[in-house]
The first five atom37 places (N, CA, C, CB, O) and aatype in JSON, in Angstrom:
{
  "aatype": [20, 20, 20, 20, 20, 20, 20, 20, 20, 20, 20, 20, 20, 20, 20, 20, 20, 20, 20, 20, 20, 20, 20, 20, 20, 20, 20, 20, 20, 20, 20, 20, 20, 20, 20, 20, 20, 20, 20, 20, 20, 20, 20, 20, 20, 20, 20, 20, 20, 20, 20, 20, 20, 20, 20, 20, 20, 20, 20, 20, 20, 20, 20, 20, 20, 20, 20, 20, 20, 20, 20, 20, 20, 20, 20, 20, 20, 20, 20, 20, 20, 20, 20, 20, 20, 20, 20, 20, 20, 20, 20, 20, 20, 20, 20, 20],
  "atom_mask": [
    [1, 1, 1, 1, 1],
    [1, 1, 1, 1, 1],
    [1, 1, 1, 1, 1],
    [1, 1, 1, 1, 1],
    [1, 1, 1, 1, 1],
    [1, 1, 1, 1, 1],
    [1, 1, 1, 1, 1],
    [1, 1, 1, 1, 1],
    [1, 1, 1, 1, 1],
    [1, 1, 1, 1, 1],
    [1, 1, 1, 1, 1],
    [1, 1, 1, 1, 1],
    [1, 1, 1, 1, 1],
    [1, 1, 1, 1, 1],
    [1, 1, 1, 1, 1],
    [1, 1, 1, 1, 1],
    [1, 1, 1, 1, 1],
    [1, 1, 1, 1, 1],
    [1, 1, 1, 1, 1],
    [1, 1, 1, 1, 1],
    [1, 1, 1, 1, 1],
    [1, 1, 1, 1, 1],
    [1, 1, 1, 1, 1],
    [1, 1, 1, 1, 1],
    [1, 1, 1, 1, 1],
    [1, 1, 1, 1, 1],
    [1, 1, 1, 1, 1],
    [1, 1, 1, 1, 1],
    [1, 1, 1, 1, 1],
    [1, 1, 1, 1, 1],
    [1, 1, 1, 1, 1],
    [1, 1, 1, 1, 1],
    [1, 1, 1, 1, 1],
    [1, 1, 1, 1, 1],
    [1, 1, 1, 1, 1],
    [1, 1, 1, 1, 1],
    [1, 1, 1, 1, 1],
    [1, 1, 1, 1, 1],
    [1, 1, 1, 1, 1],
    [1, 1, 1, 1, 1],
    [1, 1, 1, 1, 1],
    [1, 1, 1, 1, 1],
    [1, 1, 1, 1, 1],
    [1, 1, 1, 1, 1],
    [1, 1, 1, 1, 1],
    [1, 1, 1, 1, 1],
    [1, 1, 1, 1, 1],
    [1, 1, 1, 1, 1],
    [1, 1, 1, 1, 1],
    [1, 1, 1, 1, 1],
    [1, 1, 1, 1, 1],
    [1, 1, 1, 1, 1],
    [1, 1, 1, 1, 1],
    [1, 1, 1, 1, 1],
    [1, 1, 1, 1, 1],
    [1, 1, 1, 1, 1],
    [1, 1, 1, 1, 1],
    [1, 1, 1, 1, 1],
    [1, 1, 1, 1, 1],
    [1, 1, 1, 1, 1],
    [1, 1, 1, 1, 1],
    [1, 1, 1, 1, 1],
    [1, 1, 1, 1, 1],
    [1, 1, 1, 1, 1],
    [1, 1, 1, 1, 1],
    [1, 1, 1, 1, 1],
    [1, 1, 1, 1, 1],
    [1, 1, 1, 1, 1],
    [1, 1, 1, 1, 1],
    [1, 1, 1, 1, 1],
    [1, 1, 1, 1, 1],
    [1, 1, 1, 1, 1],
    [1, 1, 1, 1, 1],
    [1, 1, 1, 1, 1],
    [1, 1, 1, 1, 1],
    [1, 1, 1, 1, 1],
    [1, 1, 1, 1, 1],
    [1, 1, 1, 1, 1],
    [1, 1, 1, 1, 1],
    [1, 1, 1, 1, 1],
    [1, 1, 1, 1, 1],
    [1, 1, 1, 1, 1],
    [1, 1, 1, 1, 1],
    [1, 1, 1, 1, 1],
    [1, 1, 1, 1, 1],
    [1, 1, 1, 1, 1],
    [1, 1, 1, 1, 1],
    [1, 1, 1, 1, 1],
    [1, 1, 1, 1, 1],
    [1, 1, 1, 1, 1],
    [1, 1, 1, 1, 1],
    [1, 1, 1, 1, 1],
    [1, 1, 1, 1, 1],
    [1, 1, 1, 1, 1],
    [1, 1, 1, 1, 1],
    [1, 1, 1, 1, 1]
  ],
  "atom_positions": [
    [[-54.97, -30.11, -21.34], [-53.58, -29.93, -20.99], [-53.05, -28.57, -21.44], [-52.74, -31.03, -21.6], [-52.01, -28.09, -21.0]],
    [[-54.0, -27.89, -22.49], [-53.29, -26.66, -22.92], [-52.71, -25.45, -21.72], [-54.38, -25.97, -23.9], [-51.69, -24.82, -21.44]],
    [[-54.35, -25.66, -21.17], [-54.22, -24.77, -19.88], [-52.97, -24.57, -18.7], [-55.27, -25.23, -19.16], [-52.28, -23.64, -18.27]],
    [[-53.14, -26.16, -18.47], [-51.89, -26.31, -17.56], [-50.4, -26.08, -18.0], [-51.9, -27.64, -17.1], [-49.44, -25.72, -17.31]],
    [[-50.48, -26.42, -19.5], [-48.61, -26.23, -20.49], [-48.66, -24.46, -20.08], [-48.6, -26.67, -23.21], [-47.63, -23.85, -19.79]],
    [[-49.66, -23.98, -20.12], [-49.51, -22.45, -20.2], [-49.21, -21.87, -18.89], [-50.78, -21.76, -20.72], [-48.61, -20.8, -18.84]],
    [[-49.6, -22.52, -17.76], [-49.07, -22.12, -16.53], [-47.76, -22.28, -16.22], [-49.65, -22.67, -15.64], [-47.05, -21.33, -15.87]],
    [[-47.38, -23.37, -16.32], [-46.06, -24.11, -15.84], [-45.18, -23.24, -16.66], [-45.9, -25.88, -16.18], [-44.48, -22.48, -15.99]],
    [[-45.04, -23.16, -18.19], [-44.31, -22.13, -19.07], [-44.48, -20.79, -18.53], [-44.81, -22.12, -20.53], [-43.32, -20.38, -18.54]],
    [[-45.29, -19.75, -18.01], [-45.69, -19.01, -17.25], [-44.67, -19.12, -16.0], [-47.06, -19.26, -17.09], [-43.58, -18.55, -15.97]],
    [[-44.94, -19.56, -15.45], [-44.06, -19.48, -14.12], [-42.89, -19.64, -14.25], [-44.32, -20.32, -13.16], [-42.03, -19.08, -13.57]],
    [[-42.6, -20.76, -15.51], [-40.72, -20.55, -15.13], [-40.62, -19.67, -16.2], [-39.39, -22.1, -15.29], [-39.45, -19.42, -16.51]],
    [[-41.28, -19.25, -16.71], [-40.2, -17.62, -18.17], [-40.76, -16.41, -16.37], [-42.01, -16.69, -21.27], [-40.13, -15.36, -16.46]],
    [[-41.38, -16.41, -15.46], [-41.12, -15.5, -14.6], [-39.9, -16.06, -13.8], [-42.34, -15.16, -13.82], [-38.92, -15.31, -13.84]],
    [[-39.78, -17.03, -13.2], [-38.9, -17.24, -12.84], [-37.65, -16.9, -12.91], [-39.01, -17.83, -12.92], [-36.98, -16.11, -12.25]],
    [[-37.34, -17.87, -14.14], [-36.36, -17.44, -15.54], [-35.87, -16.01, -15.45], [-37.25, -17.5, -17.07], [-34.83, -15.85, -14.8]],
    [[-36.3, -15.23, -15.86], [-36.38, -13.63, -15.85], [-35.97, -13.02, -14.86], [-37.56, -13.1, -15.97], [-35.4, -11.95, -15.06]],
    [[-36.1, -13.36, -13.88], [-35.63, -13.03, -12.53], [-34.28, -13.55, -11.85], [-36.63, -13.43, -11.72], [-33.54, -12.98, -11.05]],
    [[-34.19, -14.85, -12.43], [-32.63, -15.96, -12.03], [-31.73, -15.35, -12.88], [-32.65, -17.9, -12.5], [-30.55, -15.28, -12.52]],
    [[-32.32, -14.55, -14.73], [-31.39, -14.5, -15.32], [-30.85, -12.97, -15.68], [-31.66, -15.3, -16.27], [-29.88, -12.74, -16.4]],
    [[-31.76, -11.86, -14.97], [-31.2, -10.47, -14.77], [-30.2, -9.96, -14.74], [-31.4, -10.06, -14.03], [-29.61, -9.21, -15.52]],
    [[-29.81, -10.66, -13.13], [-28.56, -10.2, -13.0], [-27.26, -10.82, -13.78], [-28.38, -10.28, -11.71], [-26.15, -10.29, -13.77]],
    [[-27.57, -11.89, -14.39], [-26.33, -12.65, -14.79], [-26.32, -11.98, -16.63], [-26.6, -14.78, -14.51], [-25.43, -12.12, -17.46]],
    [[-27.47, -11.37, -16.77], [-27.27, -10.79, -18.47], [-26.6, -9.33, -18.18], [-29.05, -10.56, -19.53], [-25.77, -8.71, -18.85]],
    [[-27.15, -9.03, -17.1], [-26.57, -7.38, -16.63], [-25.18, -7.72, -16.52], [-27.19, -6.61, -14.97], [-24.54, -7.31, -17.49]],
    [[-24.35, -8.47, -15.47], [-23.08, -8.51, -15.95], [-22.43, -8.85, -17.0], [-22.65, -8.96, -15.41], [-21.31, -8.36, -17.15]],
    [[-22.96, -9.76, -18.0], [-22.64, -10.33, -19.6], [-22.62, -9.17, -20.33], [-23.79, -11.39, -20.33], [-21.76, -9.23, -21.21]],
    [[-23.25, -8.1, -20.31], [-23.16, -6.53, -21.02], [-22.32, -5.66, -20.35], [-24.55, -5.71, -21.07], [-21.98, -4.61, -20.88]],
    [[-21.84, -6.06, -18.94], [-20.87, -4.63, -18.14], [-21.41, -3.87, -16.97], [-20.66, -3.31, -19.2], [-20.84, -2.96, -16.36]],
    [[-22.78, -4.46, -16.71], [-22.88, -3.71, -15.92], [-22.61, -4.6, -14.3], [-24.19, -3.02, -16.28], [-23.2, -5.52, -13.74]],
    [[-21.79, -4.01, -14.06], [-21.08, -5.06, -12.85], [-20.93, -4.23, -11.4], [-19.29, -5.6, -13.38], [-20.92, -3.01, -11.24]],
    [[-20.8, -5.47, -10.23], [-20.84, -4.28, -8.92], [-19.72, -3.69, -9.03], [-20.95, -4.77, -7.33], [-19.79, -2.62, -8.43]],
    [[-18.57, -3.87, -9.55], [-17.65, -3.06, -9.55], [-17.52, -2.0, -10.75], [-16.63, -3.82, -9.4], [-16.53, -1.27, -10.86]],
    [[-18.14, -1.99, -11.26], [-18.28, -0.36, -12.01], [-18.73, -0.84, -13.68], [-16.32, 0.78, -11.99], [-19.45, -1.82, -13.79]],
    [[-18.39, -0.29, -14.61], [-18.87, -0.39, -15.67], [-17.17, -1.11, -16.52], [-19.67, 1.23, -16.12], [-16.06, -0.6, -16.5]],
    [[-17.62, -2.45, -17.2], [-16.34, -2.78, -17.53], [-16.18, -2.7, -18.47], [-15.88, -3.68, -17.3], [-17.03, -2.92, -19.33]],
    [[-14.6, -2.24, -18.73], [-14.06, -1.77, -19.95], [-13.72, -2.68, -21.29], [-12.92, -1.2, -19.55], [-13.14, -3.74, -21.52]],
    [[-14.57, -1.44, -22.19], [-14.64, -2.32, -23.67], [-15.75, -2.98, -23.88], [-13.62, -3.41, -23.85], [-15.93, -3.58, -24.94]],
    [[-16.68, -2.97, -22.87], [-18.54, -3.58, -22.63], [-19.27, -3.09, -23.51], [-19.45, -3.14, -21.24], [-18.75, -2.13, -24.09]],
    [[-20.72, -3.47, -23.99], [-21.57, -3.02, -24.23], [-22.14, -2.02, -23.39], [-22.11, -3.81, -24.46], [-22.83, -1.12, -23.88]],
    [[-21.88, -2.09, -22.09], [-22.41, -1.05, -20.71], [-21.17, -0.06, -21.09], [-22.35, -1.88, -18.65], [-21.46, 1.01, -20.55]],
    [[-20.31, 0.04, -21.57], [-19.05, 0.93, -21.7], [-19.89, 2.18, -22.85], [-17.37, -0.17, -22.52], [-20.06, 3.38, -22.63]],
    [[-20.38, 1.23, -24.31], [-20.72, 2.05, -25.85], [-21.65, 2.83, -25.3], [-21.38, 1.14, -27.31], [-21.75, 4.03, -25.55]],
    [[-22.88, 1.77, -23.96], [-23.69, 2.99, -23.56], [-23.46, 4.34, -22.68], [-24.58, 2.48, -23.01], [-24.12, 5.35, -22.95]],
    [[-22.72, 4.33, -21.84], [-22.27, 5.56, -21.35], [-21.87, 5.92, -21.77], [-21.83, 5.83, -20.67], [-22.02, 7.07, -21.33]],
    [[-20.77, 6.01, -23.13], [-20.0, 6.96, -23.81], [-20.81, 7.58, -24.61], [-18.92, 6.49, -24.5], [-20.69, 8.76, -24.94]],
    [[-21.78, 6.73, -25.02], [-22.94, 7.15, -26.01], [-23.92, 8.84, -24.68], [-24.36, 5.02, -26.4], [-23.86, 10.06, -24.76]],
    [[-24.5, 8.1, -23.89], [-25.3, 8.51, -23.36], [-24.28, 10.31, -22.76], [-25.89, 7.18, -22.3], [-24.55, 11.5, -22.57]],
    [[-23.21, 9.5, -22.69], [-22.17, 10.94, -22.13], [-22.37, 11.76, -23.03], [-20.44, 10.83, -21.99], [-23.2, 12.66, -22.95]],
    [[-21.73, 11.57, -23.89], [-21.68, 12.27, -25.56], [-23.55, 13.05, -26.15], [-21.15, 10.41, -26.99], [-24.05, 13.84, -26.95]],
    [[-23.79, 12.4, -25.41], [-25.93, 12.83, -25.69], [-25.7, 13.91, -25.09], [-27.6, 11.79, -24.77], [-25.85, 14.92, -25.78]],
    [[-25.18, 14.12, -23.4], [-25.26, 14.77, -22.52], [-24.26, 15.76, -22.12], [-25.48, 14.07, -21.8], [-24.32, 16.41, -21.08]],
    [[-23.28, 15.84, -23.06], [-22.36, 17.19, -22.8], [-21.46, 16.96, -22.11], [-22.91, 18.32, -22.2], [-20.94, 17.8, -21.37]],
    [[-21.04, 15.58, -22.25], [-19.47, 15.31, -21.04], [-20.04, 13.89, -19.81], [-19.08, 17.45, -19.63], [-19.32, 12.91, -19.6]],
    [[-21.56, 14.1, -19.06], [-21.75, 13.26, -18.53], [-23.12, 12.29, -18.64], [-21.46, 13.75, -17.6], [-23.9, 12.33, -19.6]],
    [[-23.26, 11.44, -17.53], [-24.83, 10.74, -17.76], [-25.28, 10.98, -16.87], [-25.14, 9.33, -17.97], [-24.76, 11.04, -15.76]],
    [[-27.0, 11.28, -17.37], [-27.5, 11.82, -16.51], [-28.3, 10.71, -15.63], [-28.18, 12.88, -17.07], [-28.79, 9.67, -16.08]],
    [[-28.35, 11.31, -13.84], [-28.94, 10.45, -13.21], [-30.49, 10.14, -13.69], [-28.78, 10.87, -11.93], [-31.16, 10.82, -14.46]],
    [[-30.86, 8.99, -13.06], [-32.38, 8.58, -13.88], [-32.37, 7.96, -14.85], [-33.19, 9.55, -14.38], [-33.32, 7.2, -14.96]],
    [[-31.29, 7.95, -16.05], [-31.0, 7.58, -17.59], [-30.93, 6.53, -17.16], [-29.84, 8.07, -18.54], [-30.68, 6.21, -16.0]],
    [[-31.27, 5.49, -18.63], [-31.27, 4.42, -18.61], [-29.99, 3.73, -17.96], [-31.57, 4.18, -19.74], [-30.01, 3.03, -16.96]],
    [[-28.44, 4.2, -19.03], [-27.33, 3.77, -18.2], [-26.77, 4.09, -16.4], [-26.39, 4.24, -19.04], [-25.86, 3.6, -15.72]],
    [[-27.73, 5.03, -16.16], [-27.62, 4.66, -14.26], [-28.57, 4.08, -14.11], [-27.65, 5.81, -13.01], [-28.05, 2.98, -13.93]],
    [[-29.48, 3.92, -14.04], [-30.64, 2.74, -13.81], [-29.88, 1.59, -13.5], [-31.65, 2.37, -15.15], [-29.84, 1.07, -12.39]],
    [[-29.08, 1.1, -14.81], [-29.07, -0.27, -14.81], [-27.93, -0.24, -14.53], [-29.45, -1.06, -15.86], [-27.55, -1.41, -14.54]],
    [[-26.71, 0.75, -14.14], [-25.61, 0.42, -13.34], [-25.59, -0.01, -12.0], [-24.94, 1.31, -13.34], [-24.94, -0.94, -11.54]],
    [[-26.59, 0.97, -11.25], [-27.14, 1.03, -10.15], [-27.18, -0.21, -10.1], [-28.23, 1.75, -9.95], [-26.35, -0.84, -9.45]],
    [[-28.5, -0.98, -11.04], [-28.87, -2.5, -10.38], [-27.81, -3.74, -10.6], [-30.33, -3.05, -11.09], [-27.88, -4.91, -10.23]],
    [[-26.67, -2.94, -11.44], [-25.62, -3.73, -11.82], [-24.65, -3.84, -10.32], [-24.84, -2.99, -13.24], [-24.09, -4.83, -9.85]],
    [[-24.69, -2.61, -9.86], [-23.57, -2.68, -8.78], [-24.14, -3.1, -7.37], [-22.85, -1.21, -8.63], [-23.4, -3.72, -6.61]],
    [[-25.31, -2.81, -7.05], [-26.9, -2.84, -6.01], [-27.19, -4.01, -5.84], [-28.35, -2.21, -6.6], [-27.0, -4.69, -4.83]],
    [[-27.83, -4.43, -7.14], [-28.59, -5.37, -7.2], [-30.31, -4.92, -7.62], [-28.33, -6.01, -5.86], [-30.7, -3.78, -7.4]],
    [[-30.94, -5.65, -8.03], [-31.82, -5.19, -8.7], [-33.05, -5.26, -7.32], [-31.98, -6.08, -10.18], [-33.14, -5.97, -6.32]],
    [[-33.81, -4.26, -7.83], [-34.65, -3.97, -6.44], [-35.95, -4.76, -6.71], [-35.01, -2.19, -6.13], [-36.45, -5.07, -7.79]],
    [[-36.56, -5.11, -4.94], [-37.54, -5.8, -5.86], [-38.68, -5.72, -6.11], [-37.62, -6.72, -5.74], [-39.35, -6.75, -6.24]],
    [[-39.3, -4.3, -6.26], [-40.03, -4.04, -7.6], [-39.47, -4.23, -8.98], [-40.39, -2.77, -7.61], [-40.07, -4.8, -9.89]],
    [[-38.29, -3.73, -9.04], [-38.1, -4.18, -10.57], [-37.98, -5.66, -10.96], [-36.84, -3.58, -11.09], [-37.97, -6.13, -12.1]],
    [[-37.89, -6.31, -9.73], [-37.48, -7.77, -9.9], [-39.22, -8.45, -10.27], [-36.55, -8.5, -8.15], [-39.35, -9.45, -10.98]],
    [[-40.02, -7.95, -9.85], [-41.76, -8.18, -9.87], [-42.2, -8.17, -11.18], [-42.68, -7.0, -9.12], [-43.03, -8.92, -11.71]],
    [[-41.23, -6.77, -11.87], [-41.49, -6.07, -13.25], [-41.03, -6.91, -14.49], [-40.7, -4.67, -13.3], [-41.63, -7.15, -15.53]],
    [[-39.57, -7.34, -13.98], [-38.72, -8.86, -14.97], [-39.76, -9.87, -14.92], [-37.03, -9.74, -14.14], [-40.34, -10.35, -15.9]],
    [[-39.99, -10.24, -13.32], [-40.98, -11.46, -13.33], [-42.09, -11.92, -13.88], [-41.33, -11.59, -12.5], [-42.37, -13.11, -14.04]],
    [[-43.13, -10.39, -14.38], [-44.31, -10.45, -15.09], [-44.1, -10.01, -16.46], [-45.31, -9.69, -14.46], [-45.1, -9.93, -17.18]],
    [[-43.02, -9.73, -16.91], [-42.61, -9.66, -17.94], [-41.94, -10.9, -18.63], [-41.96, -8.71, -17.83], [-42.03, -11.11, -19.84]],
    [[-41.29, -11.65, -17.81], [-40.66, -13.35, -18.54], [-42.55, -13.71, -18.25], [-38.83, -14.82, -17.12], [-43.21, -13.89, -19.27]],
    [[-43.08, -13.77, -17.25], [-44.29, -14.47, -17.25], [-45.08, -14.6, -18.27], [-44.97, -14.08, -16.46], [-45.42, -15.74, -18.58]],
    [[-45.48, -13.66, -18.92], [-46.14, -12.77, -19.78], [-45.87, -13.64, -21.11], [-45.55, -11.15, -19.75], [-46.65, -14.32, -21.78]],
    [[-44.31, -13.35, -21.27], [-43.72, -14.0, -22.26], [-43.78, -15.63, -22.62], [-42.55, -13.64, -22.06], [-43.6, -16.16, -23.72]],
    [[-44.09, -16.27, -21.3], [-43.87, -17.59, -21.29], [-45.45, -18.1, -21.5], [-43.06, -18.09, -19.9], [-45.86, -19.22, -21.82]],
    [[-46.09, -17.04, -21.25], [-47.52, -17.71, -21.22], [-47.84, -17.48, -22.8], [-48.77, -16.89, -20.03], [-48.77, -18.08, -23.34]],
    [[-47.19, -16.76, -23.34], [-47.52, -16.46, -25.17], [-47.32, -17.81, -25.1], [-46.41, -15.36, -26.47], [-48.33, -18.5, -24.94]],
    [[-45.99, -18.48, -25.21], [-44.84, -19.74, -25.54], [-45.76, -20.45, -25.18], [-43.29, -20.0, -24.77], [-45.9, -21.41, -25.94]],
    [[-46.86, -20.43, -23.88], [-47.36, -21.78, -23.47], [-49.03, -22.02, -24.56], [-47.66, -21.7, -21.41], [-49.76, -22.93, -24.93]],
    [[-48.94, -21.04, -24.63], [-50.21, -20.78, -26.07], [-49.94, -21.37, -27.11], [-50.43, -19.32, -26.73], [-50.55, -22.33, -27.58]],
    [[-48.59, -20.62, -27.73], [-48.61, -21.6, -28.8], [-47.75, -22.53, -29.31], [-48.81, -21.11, -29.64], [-47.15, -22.63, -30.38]],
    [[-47.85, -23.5, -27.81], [-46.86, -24.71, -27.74], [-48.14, -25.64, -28.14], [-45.92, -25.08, -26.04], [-48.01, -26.85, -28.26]]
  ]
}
């Protein structure tokens, strides 16, 4: 049964990971309507501004994930969450 606990945990931490992206991306600020004020997505652009001499730079982490905040997350990166909760769930199904 070990085998099989490790799949099933496997598939839903990919799952998981993928259902729960977008809903942690807005819980921090990063939202389709812009970056919301007083967020954790707020400390990072002011932060990342302040790195950068007034603005953020494209590519940086905080447009990355505004982008997929306002977009939607693309789906390679959605492949990337997926084998990454997977990954994670198959540790969990090891040493369940």
């Amino acid at each position: 049964m070990g085998l099989l606990t490790t799949i099933i945990v496997a598939g839903v931490g990919g799952v998981g990971a993928v259902a729960a992206a977008p809903l942690v991306l807005g819980a921090v600020g990063f939202t389709s309507a812009g970056i919301a004020v007083g967020s954790y997505a707020a400390s990072m652009m002011s932060a990342a501004a302040v790195a950068n001499g007034g603005g953020v730079a494209a590519g940086s982490m905080v447009a990355v994930l505004q982008a997929a905040g306002a977009a939607g997350i693309p789906v390679v990166a959605q492949a990337a969450v997926g084998a990454t909760g997977a990954g994670v769930g198959a540790v969990l199904g090891v040493l369940i």
